[in-house]
C-alpha positions in Angstrom: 0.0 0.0 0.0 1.1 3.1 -1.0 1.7 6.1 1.7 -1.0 8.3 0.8 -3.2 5.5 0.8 -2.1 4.7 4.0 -2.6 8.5 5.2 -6.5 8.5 3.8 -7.2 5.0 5.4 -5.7 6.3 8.8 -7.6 9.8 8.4 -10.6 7.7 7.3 -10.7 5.7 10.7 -10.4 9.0 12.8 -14.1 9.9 11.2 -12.6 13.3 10.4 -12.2 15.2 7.7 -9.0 17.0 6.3 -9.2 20.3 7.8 -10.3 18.1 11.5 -7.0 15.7 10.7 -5.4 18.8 9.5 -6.1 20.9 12.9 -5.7 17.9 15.0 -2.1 17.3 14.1 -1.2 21.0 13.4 -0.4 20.1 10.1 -0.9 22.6 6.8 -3.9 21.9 4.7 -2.1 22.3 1.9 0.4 19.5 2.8 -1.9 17.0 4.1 -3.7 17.2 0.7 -0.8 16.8 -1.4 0.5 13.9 0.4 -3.3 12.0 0.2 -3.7 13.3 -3.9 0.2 11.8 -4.3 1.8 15.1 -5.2 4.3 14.6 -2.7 4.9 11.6 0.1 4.3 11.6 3.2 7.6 10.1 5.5 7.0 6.7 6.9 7.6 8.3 9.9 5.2 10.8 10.8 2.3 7.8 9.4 3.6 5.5 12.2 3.5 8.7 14.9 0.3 9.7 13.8 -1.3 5.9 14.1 0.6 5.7 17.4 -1.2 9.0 18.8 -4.5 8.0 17.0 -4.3 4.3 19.1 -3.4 5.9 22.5 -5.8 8.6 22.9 -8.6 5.9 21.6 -6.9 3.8 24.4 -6.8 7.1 27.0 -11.1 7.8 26.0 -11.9 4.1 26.5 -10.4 4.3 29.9 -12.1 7.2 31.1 -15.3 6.0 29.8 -14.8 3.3 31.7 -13.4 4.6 34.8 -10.6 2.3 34.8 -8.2 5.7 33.7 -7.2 6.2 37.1 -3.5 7.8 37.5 -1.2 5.0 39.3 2.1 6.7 41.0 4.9 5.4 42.5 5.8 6.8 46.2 
C-alpha cells in the first residue's frame, strides 16, 4: 500500500475530515492534501507517529469512559 493511501485510510478511521485531521495534528492543509492526492509523500515516519497517537488517545477515551483511567504513582 502506498503512503498516501495509508494516510487517507488512517484519516478515514479517525471519522474526520482534512481540515479536523489537519487541525488535530497542526499540520498545513495544503500538505496534508498533497500527500493524500500523491503530489508529494508523506515520511514513513510521521504515518507511524500519527497511528501511534491516534491508538493511545482511543486507548486514553476508552479508559475514562470506563473509569478504569485512574493515575497510578509510585511513592
Amino acid at each position: 500500500m502506498e503512503a498516501k493511501d495509508e494516510l487517507r485510510k488512517l484519516r478515514e478511521s479517525t471519522g474526520m475530515n482534512r481540515k479536523e485531521f489537519c487541525e488535530y495534528f497542526e499540520i498545513p492543509y495544503m500538505t496534508e492534501t498533497d500527500w493524500e492526492l500523491g503530489n508529494r509523500r508523506v515520511p514513513q515516519y510521521l504515518l507511524r507517529l500519527m497511528a501511534y497517537k491516534i491508538e493511545t488517545e482511543k486507548l486514553a477515551d476508552k479508559r475514562n469512559k470506563d473509569g478504569k483511567g485512574e493515575e497510578v504513582t509510585n511513592r
